[in-house]
N, CA and C atoms as an extended XYZ file, in Angstrom:
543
Properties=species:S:1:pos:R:3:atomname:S:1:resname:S:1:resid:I:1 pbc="F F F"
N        30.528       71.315       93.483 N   UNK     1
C        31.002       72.679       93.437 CA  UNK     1
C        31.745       72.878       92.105 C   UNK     1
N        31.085       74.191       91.605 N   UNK     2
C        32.122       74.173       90.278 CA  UNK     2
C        33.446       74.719       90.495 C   UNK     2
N        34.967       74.522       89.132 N   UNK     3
C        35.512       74.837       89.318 CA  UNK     3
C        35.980       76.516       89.756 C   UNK     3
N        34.723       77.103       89.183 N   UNK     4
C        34.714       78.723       89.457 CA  UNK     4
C        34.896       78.797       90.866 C   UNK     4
N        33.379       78.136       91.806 N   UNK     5
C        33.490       78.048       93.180 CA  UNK     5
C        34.391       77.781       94.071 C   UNK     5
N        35.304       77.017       93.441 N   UNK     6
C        36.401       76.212       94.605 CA  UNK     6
C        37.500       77.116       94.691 C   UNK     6
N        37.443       78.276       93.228 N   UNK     7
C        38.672       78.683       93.022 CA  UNK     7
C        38.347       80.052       94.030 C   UNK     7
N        37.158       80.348       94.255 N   UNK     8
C        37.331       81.604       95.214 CA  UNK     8
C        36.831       81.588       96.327 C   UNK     8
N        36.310       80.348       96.534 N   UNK     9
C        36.177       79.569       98.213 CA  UNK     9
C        37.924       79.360       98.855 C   UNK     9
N        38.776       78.898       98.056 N   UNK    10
C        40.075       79.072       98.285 CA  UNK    10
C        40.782       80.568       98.355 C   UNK    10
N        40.667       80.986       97.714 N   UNK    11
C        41.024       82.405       97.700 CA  UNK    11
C        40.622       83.476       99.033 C   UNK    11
N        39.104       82.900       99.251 N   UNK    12
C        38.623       83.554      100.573 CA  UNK    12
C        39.265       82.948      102.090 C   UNK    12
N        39.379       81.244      101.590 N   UNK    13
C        39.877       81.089      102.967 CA  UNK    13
C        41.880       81.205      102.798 C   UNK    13
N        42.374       81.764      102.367 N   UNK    14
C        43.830       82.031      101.756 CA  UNK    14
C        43.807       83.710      102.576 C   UNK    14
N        42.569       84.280      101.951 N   UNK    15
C        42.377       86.071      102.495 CA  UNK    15
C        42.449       85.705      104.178 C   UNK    15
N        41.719       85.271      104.459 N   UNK    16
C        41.183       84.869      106.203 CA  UNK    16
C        41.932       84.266      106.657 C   UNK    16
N        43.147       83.244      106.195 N   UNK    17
C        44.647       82.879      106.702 CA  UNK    17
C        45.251       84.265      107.094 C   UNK    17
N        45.721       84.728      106.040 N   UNK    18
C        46.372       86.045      106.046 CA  UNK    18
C        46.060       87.286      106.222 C   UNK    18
N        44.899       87.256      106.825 N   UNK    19
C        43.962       88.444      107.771 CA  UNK    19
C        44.837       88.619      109.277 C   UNK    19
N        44.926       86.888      109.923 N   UNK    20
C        45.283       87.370      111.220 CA  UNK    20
C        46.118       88.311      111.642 C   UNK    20
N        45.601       89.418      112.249 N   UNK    21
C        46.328       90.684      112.664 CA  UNK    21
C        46.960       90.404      114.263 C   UNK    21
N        47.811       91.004      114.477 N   UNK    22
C        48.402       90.943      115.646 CA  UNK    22
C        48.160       91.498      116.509 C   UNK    22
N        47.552       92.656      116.288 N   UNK    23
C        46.808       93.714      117.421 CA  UNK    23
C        47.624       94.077      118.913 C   UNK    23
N        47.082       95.135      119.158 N   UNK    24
C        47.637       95.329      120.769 CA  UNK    24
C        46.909       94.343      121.623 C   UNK    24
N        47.221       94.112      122.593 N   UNK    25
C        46.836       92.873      123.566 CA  UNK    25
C        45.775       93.896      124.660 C   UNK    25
N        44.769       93.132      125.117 N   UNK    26
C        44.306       93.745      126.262 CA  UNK    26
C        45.526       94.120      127.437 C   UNK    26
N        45.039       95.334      128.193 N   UNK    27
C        46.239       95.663      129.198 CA  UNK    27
C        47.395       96.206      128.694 C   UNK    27
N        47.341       96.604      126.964 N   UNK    28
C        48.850       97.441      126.920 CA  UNK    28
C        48.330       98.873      127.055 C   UNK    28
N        49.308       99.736      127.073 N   UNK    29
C        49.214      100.737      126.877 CA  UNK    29
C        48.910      101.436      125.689 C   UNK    29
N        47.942      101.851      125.656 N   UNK    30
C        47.823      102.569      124.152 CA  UNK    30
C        48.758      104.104      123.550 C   UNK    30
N        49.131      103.365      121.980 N   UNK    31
C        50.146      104.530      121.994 CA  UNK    31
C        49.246      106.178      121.937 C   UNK    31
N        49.331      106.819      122.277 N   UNK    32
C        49.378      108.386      121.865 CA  UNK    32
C        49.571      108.919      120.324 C   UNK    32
N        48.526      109.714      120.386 N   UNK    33
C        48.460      110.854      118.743 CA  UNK    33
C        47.561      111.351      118.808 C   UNK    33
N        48.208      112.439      117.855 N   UNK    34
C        47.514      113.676      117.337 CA  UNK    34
C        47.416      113.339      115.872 C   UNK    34
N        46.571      113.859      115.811 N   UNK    35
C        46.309      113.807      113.791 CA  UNK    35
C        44.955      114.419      113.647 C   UNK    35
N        45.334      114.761      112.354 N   UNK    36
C        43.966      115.685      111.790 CA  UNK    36
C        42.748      114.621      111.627 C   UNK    36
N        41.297      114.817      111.797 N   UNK    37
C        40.541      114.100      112.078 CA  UNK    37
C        39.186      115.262      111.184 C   UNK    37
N        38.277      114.692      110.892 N   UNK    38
C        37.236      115.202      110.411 CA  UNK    38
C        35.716      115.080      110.977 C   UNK    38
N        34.933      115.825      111.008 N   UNK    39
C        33.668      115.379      111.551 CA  UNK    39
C        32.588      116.443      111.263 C   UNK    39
N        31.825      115.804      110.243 N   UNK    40
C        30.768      116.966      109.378 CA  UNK    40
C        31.530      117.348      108.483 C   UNK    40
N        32.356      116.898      108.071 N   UNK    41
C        32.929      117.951      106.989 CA  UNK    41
C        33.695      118.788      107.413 C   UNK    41
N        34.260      118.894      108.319 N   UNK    42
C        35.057      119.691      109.259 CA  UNK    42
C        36.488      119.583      109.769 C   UNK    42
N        37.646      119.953      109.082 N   UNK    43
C        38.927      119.082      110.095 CA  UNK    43
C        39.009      119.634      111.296 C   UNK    43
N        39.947      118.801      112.044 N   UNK    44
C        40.248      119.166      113.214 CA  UNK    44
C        41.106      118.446      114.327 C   UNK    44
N        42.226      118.774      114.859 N   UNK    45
C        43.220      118.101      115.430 CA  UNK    45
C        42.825      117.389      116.394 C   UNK    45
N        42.588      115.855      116.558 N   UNK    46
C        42.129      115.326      117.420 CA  UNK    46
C        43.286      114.809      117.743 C   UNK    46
N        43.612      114.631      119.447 N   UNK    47
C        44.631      114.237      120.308 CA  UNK    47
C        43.804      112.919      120.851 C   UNK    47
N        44.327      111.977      121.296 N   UNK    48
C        43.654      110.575      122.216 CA  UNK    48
C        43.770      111.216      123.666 C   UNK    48
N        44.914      111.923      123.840 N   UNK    49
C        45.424      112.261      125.175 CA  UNK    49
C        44.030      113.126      125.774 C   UNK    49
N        44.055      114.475      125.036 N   UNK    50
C        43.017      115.473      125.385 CA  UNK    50
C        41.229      114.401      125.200 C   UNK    50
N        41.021      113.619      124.331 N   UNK    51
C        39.562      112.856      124.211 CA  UNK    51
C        39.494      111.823      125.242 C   UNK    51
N        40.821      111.332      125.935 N   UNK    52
C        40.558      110.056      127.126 CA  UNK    52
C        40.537      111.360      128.257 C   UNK    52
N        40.207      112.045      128.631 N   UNK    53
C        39.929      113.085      129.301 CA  UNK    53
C        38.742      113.329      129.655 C   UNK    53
N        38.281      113.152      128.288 N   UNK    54
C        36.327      113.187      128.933 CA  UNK    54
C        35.512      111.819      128.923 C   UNK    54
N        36.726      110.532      128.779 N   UNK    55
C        36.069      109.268      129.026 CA  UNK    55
C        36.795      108.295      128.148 C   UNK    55
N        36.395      107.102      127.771 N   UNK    56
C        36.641      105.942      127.277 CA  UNK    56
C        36.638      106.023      125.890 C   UNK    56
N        38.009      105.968      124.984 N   UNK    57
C        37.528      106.168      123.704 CA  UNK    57
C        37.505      104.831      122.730 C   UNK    57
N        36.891      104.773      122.174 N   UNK    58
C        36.565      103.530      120.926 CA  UNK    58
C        37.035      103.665      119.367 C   UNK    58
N        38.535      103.442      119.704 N   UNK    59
C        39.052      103.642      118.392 CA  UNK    59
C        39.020      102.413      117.548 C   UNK    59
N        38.761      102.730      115.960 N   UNK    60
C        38.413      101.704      115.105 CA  UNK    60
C        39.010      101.853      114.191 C   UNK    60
N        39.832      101.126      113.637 N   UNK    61
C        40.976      100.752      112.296 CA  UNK    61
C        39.760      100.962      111.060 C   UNK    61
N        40.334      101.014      109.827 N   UNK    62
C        39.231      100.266      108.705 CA  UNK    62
C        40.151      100.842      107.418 C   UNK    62
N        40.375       99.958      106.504 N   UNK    63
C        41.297       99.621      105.125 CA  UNK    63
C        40.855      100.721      104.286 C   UNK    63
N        39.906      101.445      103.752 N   UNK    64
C        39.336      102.345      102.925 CA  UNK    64
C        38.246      102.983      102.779 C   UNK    64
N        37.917      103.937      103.162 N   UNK    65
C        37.179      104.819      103.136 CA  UNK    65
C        35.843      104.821      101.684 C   UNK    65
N        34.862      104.900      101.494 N   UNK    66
C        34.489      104.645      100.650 CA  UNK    66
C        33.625      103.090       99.646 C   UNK    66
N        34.691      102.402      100.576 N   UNK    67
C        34.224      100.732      100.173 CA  UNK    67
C        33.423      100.516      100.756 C   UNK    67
N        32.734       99.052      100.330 N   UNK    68
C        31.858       98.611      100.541 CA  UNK    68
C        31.824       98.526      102.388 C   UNK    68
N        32.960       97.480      102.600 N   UNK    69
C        32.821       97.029      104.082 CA  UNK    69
C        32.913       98.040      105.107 C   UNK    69
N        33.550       99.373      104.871 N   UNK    70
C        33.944      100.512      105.538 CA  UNK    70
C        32.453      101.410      105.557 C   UNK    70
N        31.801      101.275      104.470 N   UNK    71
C        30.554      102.212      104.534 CA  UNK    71
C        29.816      101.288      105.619 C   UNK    71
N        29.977       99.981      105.219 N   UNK    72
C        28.663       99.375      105.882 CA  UNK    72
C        28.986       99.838      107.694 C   UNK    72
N        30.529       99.712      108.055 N   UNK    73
C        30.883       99.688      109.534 CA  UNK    73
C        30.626      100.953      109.477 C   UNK    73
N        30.765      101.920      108.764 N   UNK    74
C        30.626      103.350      109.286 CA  UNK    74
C        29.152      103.969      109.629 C   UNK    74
N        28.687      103.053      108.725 N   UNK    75
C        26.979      103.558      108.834 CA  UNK    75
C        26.452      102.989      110.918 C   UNK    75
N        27.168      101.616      110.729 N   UNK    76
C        26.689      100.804      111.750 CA  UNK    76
C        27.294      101.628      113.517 C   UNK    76
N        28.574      101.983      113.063 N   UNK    77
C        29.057      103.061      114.156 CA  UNK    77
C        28.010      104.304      114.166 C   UNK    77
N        27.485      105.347      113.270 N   UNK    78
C        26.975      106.012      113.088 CA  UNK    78
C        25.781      106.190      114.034 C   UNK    78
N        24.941      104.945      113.745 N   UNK    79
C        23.573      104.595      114.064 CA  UNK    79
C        23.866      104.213      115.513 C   UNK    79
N        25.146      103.894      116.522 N   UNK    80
C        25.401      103.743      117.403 CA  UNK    80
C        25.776      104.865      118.753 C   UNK    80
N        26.797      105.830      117.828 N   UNK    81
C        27.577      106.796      118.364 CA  UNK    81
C        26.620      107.383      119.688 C   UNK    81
N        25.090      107.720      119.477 N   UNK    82
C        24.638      108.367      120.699 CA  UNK    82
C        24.230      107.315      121.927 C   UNK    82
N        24.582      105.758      121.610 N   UNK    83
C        24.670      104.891      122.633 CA  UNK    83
C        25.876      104.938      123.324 C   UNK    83
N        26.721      104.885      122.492 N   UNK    84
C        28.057      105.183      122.946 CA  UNK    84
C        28.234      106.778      124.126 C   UNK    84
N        28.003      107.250      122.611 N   UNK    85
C        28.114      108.836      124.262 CA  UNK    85
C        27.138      108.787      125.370 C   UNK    85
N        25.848      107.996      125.598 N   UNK    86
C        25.339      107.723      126.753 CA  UNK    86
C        25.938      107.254      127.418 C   UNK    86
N        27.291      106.387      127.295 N   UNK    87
C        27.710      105.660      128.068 CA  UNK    87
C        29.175      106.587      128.298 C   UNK    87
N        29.235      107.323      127.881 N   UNK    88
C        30.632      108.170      128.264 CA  UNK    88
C        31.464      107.916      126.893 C   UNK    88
N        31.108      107.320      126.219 N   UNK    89
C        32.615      107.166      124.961 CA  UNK    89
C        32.434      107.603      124.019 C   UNK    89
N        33.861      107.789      123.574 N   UNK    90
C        33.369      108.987      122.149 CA  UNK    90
C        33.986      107.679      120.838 C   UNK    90
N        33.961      107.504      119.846 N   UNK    91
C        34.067      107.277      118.677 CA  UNK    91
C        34.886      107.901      117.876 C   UNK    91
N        36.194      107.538      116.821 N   UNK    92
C        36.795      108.066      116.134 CA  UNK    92
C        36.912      106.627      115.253 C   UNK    92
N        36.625      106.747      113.829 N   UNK    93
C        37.438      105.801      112.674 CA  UNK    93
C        38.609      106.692      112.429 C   UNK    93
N        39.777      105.213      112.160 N   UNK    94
C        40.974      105.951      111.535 CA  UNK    94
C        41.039      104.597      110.360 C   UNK    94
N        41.646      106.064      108.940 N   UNK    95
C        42.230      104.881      107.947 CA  UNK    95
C        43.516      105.536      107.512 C   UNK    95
N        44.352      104.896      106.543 N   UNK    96
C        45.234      105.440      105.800 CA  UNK    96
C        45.072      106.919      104.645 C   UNK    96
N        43.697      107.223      104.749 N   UNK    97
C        42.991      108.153      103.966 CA  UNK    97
C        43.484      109.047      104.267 C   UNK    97
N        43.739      110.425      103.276 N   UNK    98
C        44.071      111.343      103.659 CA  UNK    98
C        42.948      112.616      104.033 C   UNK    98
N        43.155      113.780      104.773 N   UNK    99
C        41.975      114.648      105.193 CA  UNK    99
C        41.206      115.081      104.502 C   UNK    99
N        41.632      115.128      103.341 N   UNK   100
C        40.426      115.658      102.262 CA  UNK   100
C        39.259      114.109      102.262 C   UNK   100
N        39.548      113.315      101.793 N   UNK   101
C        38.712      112.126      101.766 CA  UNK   101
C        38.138      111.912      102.994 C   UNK   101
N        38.557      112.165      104.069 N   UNK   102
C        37.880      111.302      105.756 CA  UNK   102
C        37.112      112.855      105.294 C   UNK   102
N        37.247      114.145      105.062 N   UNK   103
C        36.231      115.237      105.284 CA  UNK   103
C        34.960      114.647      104.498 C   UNK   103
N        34.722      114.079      103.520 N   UNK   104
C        33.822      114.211      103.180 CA  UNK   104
C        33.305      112.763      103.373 C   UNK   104
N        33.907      111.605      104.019 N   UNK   105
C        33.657      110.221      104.339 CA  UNK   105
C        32.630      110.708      105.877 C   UNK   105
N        33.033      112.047      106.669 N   UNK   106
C        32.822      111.800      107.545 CA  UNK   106
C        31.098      112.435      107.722 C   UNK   106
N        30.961      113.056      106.770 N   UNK   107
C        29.485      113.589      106.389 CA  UNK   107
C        28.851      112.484      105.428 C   UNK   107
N        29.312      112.056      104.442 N   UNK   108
C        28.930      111.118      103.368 CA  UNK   108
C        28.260      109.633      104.245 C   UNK   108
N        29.196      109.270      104.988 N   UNK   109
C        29.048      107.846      105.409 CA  UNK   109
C        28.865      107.472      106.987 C   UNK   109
N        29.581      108.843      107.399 N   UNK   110
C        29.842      108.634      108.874 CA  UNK   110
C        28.297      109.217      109.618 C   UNK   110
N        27.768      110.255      108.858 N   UNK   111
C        26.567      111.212      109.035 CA  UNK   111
C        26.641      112.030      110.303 C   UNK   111
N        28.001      112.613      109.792 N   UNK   112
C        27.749      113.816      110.908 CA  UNK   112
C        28.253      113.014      112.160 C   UNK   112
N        28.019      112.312      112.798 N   UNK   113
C        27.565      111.416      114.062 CA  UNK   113
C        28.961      111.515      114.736 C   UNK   113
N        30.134      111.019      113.934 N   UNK   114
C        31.671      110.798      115.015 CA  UNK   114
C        32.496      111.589      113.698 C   UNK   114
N        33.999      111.023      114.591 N   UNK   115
C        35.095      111.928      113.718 CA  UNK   115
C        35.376      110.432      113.165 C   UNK   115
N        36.625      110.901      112.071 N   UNK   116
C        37.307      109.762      110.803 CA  UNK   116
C        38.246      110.797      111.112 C   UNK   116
N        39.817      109.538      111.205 N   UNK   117
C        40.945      110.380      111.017 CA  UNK   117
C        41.906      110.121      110.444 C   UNK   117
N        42.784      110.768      109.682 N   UNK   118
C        43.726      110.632      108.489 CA  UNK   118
C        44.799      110.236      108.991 C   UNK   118
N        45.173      109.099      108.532 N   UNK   119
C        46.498      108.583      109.197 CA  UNK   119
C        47.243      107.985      107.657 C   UNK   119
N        47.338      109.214      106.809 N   UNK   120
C        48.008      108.903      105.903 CA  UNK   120
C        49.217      108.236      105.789 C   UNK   120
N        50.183      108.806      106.595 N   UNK   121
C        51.687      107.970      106.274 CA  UNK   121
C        51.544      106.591      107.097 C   UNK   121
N        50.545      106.291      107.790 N   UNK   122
C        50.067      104.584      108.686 CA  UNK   122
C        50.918      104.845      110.006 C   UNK   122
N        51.558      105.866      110.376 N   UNK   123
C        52.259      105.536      111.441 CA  UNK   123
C        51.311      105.151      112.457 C   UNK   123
N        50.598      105.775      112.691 N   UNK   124
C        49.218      105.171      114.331 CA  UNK   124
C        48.770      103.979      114.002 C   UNK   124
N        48.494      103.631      112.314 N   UNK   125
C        48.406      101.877      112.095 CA  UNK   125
C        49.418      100.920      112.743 C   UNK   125
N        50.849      101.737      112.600 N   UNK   126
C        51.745      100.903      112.221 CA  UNK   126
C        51.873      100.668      114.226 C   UNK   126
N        51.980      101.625      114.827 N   UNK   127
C        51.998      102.085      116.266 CA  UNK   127
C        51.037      100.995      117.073 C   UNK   127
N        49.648      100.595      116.294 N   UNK   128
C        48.786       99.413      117.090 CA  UNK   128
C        49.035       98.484      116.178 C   UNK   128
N        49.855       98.254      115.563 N   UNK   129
C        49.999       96.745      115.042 CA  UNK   129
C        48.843       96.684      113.949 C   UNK   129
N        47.906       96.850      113.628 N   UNK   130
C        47.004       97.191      112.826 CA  UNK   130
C        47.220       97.697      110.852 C   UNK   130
N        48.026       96.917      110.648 N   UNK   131
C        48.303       97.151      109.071 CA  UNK   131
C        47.588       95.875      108.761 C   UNK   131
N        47.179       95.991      107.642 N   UNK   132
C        46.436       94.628      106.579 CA  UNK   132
C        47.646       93.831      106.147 C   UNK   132
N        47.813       92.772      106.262 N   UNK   133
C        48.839       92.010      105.947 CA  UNK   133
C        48.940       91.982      104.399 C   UNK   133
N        47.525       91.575      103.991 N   UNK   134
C        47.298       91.430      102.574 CA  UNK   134
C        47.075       92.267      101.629 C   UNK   134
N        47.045       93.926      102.472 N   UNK   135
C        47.182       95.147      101.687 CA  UNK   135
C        48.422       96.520      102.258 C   UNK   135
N        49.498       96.167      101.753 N   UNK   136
C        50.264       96.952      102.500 CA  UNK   136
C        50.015       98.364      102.505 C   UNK   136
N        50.063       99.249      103.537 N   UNK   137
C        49.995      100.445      103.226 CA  UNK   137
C        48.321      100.819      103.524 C   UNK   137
N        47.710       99.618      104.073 N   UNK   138
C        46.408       99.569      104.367 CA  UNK   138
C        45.739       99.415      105.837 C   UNK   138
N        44.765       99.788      106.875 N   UNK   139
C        44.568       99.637      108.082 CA  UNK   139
C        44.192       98.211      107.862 C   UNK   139
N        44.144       97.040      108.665 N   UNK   140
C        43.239       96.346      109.103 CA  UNK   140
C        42.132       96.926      109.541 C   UNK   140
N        41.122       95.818      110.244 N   UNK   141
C        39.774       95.942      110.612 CA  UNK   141
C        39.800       95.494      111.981 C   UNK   141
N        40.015       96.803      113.146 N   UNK   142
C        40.354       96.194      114.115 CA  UNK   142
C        40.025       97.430      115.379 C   UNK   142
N        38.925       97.248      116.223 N   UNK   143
C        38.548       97.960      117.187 CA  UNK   143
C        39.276       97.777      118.379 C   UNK   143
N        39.317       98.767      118.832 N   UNK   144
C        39.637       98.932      120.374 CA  UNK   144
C        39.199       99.934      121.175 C   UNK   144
N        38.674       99.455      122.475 N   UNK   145
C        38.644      100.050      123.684 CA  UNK   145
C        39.454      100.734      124.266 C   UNK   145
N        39.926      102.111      124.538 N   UNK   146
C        40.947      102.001      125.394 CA  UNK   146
C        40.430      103.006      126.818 C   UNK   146
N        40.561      102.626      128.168 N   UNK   147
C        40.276      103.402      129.097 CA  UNK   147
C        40.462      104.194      128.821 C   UNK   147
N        40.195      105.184      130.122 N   UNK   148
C        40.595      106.528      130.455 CA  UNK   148
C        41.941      106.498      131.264 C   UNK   148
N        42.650      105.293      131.733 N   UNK   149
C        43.842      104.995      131.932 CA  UNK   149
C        44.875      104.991      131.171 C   UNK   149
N        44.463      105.160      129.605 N   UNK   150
C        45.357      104.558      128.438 CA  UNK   150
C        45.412      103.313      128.068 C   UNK   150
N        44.969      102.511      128.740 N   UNK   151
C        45.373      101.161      128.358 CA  UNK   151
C        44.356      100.203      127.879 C   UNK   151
N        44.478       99.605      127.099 N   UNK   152
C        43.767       98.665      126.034 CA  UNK   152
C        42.870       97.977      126.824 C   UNK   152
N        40.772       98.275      126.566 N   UNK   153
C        40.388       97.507      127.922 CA  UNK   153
C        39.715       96.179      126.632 C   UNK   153
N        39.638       96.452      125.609 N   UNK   154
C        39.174       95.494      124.686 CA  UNK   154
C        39.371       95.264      123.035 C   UNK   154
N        39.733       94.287      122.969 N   UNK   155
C        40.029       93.915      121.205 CA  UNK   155
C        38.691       93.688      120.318 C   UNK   155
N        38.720       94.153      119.140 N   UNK   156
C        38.274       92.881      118.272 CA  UNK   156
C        38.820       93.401      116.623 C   UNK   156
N        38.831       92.375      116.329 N   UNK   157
C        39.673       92.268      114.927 CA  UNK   157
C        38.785       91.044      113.997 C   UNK   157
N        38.474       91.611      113.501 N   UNK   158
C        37.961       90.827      111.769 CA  UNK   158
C        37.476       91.963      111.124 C   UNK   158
N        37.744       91.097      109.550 N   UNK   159
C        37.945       91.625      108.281 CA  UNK   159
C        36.236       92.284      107.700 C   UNK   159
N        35.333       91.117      108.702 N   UNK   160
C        33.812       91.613      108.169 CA  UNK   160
C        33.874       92.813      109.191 C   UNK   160
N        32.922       93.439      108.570 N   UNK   161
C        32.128       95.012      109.719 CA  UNK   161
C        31.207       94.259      110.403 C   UNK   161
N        30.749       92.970      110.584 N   UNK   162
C        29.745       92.770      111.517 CA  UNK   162
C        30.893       92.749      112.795 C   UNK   162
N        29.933       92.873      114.137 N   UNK   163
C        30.229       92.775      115.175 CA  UNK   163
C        30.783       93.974      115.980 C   UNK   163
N        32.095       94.530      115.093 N   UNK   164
C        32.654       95.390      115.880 CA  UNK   164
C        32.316       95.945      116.777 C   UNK   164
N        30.890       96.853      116.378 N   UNK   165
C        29.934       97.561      117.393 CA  UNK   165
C        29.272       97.247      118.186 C   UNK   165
N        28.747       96.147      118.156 N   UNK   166
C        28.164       95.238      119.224 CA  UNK   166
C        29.173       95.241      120.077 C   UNK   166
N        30.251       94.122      119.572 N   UNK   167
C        31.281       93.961      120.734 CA  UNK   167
C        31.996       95.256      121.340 C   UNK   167
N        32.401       96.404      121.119 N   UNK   168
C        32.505       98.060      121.461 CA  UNK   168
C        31.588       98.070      122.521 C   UNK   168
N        30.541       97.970      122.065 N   UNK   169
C        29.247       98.583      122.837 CA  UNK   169
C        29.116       97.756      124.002 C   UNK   169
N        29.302       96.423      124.592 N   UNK   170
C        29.313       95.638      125.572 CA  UNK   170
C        30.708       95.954      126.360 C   UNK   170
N        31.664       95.995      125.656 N   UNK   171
C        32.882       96.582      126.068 CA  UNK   171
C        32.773       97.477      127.201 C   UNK   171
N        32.166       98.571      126.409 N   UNK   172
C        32.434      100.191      127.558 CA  UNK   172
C        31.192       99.854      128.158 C   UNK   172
N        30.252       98.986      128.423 N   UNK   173
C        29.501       98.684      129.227 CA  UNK   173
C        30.498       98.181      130.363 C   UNK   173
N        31.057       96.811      129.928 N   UNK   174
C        31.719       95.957      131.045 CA  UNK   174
C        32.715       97.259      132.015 C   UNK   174
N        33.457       97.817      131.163 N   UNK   175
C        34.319       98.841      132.087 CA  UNK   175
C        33.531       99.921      132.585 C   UNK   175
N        32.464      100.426      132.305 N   UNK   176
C        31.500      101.167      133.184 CA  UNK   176
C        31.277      100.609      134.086 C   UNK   176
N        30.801       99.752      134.127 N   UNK   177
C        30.297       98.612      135.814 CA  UNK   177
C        31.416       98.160      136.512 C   UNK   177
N        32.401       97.865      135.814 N   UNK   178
C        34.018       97.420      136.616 CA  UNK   178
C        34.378       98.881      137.129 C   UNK   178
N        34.021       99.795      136.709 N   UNK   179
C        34.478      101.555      137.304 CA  UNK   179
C        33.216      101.492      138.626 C   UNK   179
N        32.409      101.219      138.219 N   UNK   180
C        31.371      101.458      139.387 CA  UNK   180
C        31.219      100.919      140.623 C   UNK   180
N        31.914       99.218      140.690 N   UNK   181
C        32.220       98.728      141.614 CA  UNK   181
C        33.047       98.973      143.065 C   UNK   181
């Protein structure tokens, strides 16, 4: 391995030390908010309170709007969202972005499909534990389930966009069939 290699094979596993996020735990209560939210190009005050109303929502952290890893998860939510609403759940990304940027992230990248919501000053980051350790002032990469109870029915947290949606999508499966029982 050359010295180039070792120096950012270290660096990556140094990032992935200091990734681990703390997250809300399955079974807490999820906090509550309102915040301006976008969808099509469109703002609009999205509440958790009034959206766990018509079912199970799948809220998803993500560091920047625009980047690489955020387009790729946004595209991958995108291409998902009408599996999701088959199953009762709606979809919202939140970043530190402010509403002008999620407006046009949410047509640009999101395609129309779900809302993106501006959580400029990080308080709803800061509220699920969900800040980037290694970028202050930044979301982590970190999904959650939360019933229609409020309360946290599933985690997942890493820094890549693979998985999230998969694991989401088995999620509000498992609590659909645990509701049906």
């Amino acid at each position: 391995m050359t010295r180039f290699a070792s120096f950012f094979t270290l660096i990556g596993l140094a990032l992935a030390a200091q990734h681990a996020s703390a997250a809300l735990a399955v079974g807490a209560t999820a906090p509550t908010f309102t915040t301006e939210a976008a969808v099509g190009g469109k703002a609009f005050k999205f509440s958790l309170t009034d959206t766990l109303k018509q079912g199970p929502v799948v809220l998803y952290f993500y560091p920047k709007s625009f980047t690489q890893g955020c387009t790729v998860e946004a595209h991958n939510f995108a291409e998902a969202t009408d599996k999701f609403k088959s199953l009762g759940a709606t979809v919202i990304g939140i970043s530190t972005d402010n509403i002008e940027t999620q407006k046009k992230f949410s047509t640009e990248e999101c395609r129309d499909k779900f809302a993106v919501a501006a959580d400029a000053d990080g308080k709803v980051v800061k509220e699920y534990d969900s800040a980037l350790k290694i970028m202050p002032g930044h979301a982590d990469r970190v999904s959650y389930l939360i019933g229609q109870d409020g309360k946290v029915a599933a985690v997942f947290s890493s820094l890549s966009p693979d998985g999230h949606v998969e694991t989401m999508l088995k999620a509000v499966e498992q609590l659909r069939d645990t509701k049906k029982r």
